[in-house]
Residue frames relative to the residue before (quaternion, step in Angstrom):
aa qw qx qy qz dx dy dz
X 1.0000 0.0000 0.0000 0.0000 0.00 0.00 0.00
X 0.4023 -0.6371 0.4957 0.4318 3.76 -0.64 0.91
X 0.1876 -0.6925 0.6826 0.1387 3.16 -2.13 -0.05
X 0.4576 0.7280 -0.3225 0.3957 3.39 -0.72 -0.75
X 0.6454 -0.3961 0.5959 0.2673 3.61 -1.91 0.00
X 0.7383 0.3300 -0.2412 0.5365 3.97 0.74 -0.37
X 0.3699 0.6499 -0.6099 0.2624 3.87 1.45 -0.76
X 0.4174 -0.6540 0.5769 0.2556 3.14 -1.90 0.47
X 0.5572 -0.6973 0.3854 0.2340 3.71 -1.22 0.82
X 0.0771 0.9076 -0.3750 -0.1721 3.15 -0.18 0.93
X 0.0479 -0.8176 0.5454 0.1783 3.55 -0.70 0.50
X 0.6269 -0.5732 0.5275 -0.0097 3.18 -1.45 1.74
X 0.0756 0.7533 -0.6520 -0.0411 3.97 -0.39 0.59
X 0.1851 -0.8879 0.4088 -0.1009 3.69 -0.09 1.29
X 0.5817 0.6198 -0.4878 0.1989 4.03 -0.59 0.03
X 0.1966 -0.8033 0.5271 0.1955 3.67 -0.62 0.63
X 0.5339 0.4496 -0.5554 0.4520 3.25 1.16 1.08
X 0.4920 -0.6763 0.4542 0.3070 3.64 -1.01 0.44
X 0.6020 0.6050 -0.2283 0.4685 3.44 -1.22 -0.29
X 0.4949 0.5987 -0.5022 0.3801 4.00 0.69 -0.17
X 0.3712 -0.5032 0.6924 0.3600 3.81 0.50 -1.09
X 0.2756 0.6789 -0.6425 0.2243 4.19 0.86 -0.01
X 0.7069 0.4950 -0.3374 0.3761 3.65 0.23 -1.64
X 0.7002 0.4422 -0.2376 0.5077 4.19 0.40 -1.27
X 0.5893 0.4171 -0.4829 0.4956 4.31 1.23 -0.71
X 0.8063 0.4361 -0.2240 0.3310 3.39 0.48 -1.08
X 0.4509 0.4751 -0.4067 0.6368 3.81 1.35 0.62
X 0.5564 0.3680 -0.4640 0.5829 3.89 0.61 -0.61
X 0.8075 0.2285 -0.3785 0.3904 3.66 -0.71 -0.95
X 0.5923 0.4571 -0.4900 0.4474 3.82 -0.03 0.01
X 0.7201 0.3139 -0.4599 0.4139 3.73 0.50 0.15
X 0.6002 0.6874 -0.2147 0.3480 2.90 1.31 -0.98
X 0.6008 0.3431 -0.2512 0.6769 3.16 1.48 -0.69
X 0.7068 0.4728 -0.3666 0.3775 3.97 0.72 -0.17
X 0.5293 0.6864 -0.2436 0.4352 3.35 1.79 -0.35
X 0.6139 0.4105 -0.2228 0.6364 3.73 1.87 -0.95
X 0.7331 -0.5613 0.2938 0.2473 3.48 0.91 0.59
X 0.4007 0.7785 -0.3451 0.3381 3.15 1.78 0.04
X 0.4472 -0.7116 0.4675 0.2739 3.68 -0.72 0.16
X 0.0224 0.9325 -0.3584 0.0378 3.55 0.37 0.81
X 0.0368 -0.7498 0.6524 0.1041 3.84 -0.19 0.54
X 0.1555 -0.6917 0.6971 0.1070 3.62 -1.33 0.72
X 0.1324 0.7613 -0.6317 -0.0621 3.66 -1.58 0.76
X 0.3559 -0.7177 0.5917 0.0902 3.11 -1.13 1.38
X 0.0244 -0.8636 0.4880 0.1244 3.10 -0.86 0.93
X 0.3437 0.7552 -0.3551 0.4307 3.08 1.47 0.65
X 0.0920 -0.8558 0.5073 0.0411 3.48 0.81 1.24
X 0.6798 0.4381 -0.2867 0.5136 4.12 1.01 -0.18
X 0.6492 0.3838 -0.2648 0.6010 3.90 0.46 -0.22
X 0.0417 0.7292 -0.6830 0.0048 3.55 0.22 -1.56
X 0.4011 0.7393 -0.5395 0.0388 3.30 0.24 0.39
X 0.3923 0.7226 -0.3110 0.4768 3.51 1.47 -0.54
X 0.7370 0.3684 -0.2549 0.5061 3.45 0.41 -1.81
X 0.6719 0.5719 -0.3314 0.3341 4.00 0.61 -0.88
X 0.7397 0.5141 -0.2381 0.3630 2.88 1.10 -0.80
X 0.5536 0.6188 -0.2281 0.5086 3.11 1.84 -0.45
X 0.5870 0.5656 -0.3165 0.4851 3.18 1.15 -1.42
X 0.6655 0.6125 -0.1893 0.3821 3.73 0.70 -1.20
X 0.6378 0.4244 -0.2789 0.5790 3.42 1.45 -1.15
X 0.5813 0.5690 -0.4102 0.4123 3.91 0.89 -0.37
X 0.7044 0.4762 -0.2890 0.4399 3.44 0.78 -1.32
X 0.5149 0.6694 -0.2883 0.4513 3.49 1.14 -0.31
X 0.7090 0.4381 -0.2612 0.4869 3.15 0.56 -1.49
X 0.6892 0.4869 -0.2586 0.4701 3.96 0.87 -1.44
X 0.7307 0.4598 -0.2800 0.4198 3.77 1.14 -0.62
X 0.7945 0.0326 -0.2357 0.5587 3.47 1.16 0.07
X 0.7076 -0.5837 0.3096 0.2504 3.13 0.54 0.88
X 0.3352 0.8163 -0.2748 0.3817 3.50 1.62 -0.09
X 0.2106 -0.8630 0.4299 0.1611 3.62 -0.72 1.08
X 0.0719 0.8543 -0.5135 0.0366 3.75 0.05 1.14
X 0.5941 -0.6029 0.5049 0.1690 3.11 -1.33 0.68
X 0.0165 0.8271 -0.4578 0.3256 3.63 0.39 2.25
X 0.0902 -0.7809 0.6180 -0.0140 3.37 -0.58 1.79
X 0.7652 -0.4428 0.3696 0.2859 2.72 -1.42 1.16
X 0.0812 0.7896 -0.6043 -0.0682 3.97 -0.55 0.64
X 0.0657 -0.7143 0.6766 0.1665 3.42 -1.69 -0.28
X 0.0412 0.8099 -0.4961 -0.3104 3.34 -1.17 0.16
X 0.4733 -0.5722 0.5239 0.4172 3.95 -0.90 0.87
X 0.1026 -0.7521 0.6402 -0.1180 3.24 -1.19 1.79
X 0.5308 0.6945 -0.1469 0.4630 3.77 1.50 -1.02
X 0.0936 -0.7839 0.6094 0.0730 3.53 1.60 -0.87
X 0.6178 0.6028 -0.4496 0.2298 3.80 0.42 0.57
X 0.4619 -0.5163 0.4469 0.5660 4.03 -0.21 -0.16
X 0.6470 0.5145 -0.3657 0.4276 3.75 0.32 -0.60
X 0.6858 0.6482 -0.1267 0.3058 3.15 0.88 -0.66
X 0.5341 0.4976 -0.1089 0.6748 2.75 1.74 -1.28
X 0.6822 0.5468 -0.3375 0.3489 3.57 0.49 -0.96
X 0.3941 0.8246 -0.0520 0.4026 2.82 1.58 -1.26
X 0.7290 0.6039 0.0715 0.3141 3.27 0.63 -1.61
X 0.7637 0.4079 0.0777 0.4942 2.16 0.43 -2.07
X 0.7307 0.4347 -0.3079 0.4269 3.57 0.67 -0.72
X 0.6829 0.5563 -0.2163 0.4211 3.09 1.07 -1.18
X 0.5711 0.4968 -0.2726 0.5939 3.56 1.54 -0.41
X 0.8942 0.2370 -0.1914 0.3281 3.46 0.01 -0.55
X 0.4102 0.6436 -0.4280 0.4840 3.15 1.88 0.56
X 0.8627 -0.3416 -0.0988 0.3595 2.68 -1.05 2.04
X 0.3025 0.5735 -0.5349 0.5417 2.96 0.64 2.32
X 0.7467 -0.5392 0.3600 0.1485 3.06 -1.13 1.43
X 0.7870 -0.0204 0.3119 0.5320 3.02 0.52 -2.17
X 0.2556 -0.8069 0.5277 0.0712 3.50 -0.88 0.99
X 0.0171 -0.8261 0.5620 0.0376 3.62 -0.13 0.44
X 0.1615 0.6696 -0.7248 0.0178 3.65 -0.71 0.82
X 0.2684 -0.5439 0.7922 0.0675 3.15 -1.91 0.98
X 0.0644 0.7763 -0.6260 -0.0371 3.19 -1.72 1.18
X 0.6933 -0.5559 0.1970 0.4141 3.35 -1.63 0.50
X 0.5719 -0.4828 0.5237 0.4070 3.31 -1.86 0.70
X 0.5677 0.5580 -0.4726 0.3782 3.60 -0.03 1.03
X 0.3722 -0.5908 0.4807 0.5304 3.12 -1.43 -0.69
X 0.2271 -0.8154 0.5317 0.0296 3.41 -1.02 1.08
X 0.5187 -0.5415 0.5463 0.3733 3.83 -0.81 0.49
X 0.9127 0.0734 -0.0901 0.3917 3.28 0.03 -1.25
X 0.2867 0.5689 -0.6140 0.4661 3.69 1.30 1.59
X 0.6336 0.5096 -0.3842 0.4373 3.71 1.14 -0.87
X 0.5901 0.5150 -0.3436 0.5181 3.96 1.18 -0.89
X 0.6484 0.2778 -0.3975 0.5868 4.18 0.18 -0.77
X 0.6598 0.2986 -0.5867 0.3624 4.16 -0.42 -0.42
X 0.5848 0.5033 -0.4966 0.3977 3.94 0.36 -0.57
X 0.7735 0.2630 -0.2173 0.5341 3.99 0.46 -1.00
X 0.2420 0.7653 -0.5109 0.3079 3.57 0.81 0.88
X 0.1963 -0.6528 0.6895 0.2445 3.87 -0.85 0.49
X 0.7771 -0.0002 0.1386 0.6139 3.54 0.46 -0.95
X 0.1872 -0.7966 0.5702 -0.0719 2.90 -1.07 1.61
X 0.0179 0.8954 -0.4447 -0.0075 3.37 -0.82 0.90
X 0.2077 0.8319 -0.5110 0.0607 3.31 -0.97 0.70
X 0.4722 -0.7023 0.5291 0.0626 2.31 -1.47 2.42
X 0.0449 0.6409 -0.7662 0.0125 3.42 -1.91 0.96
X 0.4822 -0.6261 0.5002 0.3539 3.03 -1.79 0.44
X 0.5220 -0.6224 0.3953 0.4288 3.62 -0.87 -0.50
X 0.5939 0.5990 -0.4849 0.2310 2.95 -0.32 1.50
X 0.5243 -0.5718 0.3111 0.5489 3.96 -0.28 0.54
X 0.5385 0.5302 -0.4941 0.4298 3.45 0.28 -0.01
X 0.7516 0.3377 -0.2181 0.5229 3.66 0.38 -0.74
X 0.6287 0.4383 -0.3579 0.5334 3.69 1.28 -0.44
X 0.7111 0.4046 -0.3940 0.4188 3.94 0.57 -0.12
X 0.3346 0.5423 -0.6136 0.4663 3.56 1.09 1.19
X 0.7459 0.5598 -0.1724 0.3170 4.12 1.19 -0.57
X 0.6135 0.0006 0.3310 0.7170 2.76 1.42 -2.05
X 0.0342 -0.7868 0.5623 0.2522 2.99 -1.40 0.62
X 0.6454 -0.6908 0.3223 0.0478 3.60 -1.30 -0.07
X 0.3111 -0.7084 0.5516 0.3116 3.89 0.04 0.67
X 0.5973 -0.7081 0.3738 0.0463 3.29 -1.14 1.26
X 0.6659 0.3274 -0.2598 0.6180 3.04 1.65 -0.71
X 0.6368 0.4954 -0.3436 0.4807 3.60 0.53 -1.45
X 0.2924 -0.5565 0.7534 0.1929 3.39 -0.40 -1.46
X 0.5241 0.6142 -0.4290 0.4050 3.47 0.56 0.14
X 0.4485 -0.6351 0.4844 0.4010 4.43 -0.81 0.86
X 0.2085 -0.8226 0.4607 0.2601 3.18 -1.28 0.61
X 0.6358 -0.1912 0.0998 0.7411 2.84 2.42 -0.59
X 0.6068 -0.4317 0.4879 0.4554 3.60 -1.58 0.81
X 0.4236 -0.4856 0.7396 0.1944 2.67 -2.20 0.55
X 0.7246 -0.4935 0.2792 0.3917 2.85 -1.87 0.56
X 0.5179 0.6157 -0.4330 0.4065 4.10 1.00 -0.64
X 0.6595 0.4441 -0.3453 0.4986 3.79 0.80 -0.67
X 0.7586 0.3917 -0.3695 0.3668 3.24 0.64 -0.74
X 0.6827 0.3098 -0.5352 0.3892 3.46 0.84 -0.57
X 0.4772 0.5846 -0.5296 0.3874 4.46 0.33 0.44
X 0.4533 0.5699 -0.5366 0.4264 3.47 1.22 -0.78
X 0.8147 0.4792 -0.1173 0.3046 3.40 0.54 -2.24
X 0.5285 0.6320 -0.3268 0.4632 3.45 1.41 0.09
X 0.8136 0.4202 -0.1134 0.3856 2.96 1.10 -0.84
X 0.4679 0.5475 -0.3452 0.6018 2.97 2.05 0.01
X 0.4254 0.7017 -0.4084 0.3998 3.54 1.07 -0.57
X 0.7345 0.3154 -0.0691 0.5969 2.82 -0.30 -2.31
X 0.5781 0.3768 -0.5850 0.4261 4.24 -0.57 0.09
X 0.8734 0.2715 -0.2246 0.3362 3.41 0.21 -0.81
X 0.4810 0.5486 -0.3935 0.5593 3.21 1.54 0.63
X 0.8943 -0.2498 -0.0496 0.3680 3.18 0.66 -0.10
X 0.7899 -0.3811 0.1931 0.4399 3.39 1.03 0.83
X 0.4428 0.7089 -0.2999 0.4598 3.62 1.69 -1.30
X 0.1688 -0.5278 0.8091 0.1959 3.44 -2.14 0.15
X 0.0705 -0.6839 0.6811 0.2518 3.51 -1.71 -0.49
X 0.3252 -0.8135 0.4573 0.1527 2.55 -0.72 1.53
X 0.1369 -0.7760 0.6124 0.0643 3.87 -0.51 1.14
X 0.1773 -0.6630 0.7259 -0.0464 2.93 -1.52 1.69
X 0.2717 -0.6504 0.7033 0.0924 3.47 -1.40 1.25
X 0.3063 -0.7704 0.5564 -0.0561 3.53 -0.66 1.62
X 0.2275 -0.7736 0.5877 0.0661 3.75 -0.43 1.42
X 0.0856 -0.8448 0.5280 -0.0178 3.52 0.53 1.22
X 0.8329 -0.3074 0.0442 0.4580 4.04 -1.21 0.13
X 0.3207 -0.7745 0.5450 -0.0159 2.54 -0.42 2.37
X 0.2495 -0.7514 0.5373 0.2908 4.15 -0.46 0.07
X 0.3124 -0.7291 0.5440 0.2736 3.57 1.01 -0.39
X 0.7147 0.3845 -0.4736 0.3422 3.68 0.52 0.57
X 0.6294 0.3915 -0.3537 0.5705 3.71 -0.80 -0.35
X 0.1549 -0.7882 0.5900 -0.0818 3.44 -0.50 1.20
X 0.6755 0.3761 -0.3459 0.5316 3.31 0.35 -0.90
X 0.5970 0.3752 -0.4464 0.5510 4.11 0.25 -0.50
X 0.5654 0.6588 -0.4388 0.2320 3.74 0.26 -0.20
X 0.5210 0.7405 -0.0898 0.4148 2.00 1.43 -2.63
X 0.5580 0.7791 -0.1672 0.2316 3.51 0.62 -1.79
X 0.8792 0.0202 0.0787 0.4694 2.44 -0.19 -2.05
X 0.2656 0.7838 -0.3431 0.4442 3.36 1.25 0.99
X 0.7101 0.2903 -0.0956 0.6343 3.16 1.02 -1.56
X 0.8128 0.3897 -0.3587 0.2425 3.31 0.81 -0.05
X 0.2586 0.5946 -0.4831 0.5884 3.45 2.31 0.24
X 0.7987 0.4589 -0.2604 0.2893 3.83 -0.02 -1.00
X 0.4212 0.7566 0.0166 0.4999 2.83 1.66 0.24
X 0.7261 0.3824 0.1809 0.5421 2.87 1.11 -1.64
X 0.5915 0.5183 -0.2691 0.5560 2.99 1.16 -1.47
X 0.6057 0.5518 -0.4127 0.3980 3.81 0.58 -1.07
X 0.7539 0.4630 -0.1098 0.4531 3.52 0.36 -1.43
X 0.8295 0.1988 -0.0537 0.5191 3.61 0.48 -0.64
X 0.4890 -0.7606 0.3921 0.1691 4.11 1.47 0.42
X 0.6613 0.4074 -0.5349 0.3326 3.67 0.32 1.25
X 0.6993 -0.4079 0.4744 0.3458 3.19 -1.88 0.07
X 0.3599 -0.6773 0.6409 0.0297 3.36 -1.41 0.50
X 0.3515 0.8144 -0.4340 0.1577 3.69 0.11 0.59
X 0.5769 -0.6270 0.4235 0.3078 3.27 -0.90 0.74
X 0.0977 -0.8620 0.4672 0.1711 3.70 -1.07 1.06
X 0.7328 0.1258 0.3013 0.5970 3.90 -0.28 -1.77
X 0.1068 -0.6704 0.6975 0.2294 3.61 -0.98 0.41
X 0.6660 -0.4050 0.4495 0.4363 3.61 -1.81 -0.28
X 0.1342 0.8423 -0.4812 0.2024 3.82 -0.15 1.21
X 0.2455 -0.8223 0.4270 0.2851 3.21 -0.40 0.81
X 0.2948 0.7728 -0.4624 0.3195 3.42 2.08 -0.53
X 0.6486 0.6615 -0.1895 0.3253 3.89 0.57 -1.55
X 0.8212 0.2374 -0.1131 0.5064 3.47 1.04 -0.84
X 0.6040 0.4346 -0.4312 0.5102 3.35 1.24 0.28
X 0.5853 0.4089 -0.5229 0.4656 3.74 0.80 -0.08
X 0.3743 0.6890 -0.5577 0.2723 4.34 0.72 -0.02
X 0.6335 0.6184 -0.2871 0.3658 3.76 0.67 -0.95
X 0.8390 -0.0324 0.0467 0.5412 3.26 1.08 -0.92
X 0.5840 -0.7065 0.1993 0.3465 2.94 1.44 2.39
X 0.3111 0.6786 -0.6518 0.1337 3.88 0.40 0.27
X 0.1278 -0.6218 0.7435 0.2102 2.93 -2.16 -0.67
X 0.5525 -0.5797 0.3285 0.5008 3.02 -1.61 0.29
X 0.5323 0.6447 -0.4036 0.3717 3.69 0.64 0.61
X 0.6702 0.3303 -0.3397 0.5713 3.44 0.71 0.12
X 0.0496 0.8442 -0.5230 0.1060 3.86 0.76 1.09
X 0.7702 0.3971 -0.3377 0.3676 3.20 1.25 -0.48
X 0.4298 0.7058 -0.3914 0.4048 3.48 2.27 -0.04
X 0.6824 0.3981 -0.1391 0.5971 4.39 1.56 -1.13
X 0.7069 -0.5580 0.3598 0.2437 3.79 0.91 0.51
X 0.7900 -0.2715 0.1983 0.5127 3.51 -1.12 0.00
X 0.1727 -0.7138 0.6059 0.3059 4.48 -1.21 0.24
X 0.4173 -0.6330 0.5776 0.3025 3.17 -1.69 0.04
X 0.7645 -0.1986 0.3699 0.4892 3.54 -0.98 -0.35
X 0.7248 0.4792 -0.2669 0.4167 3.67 0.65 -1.24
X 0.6833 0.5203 -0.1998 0.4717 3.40 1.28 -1.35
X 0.5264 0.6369 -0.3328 0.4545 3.69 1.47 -0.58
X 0.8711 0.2538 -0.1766 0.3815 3.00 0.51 -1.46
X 0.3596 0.6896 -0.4223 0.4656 3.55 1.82 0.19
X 0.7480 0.4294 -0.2329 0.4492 3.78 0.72 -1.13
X 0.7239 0.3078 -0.3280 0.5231 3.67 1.22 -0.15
X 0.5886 0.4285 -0.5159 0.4514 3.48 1.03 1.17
X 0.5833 0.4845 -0.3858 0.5255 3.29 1.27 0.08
X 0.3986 0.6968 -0.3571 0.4776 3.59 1.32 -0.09
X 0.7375 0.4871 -0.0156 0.4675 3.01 0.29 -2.17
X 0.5654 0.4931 -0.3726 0.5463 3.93 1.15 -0.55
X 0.6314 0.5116 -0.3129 0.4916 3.67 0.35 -1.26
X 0.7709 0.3630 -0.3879 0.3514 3.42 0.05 -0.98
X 0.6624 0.5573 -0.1840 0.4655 3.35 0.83 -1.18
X 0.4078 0.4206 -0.5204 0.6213 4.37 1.08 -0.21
X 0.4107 -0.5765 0.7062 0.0114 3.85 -0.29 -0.62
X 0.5866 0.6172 -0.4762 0.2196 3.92 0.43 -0.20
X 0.6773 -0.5529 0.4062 0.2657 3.54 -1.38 0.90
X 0.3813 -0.7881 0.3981 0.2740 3.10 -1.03 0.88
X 0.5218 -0.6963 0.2936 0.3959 3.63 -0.54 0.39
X 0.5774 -0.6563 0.3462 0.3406 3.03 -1.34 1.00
X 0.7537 -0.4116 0.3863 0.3366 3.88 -1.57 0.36
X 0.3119 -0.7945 0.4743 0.2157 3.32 -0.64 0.47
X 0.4648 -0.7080 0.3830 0.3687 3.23 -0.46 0.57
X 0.6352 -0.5562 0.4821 0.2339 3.67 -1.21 0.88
């Protein structure tokens, strides 16, 4: 794992519940961070879905089929399901690269539990609802009030004691409000006060992520994002306000800029 002033950043997309949008947040911020010029390696470790790696693969065939310049980080996906492998990977990705992105399976995974431990920033998208919040914390039924982490917080608690005592490091874990619907308020309301909550007791960020768009899954075919607006033609209103929530995500991850290259 790098170290040092030059180590590369890694950020960890995480949840072993499906259905978050994790795989489509964590293709937006790898261009996004590959679009400012950043050196990015992506690794999917989802050897059955691959959706990460497809989507990439898809943004290549694009680029060779019209001829279009996009911003395209280096990707891999961990097929071998071995520890070597992963090592593997990992090095070869984040040598002399900025940023690491790895996307793992909606599951529990051996080696999701190995990237959240060598995470710089860890993230995990949910939707808003207790169903997706009782992967964290659970809840009195009547109040709404936390009665205690779930077992997913606890094993981040233990990650992070890990990686402190491995080397000195925090990870910083962000809890991603992924496709919000904006209706049912009061269940919002909810599970609002009860992430905020939580966050006290169990130490992450709260940040706004992706809304429910349909804009998001038709650009999959031919690996866009909402960043390459000028690669899918004129936007609408929808596509406007889609690029200033993917804005508003970047700002709000907070991640370090990359060091200077050497001359």
């Amino acid at each position: 794992m790098p170290t040092g002033p030059n180590a590369t950043h890694v950020i960890v997309f995480a949840n072993e519940k499906g259905g978050t949008g994790k795989s489509t947040t964590a293709v937006h911020v790898a261009i996004a961070l590959a679009a400012k010029g950043a050196r990015v390696g992506v690794l999917d470790l989802d050897h059955r879905q691959r959706t990460v790696g497809r989507y990439l693969d898809n943004r290549a065939a694009t680029v060779k089929r019209t001829g279009t310049e996009l911003p395209m980080p280096e990707h891999a996906t961990h097929t071998d399901q071995t520890e070597a492998g992963f090592e593997r990977l990992f090095d070869q990705l984040s040598e002399n690269a900025d940023y690491l992105v790895i996307d793992t399976p909606g599951r529990d995974d051996p080696f999701a539990r190995t990237a959240a431990m060598l995470a710089d920033t860890l993230v995990t998208p949910m939707n808003d609802s207790f169903v997706d919040f009782d992967l964290i914390g659970q809840v009195d039924p009547e109040t709404y009030k936390v009665t205690r982490p779930s077992f997913y917080s606890e094993m981040i608690w233990d990650a992070r004691k890990v990686r402190a005592k491995a080397d000195g490091t925090t990870i910083d874990w962000v809890l991603l409000r992924n496709r919000l619907q904006y209706v049912e308020a009061r269940n919002m309301r909810r599970v609002s006060d009860a992430l905020t909550q939580l966050a006290k007791r169990v130490g992450f960020r709260i940040i706004p992520g992706l809304g429910e768009r349909v804009i998001y899954r038709e650009l999959f075919p031919a690996g866009l994002t909402m960043i390459d607006s000028k690669a899918f033609g004129s936007m609408g209103l929808a596509h406007v306000a889609a690029r200033q929530e993917l804005r508003e995500m970047m700002a709000a991850l907070a991640l370090p800029e990359p060091a200077p290259v050497a001359a």
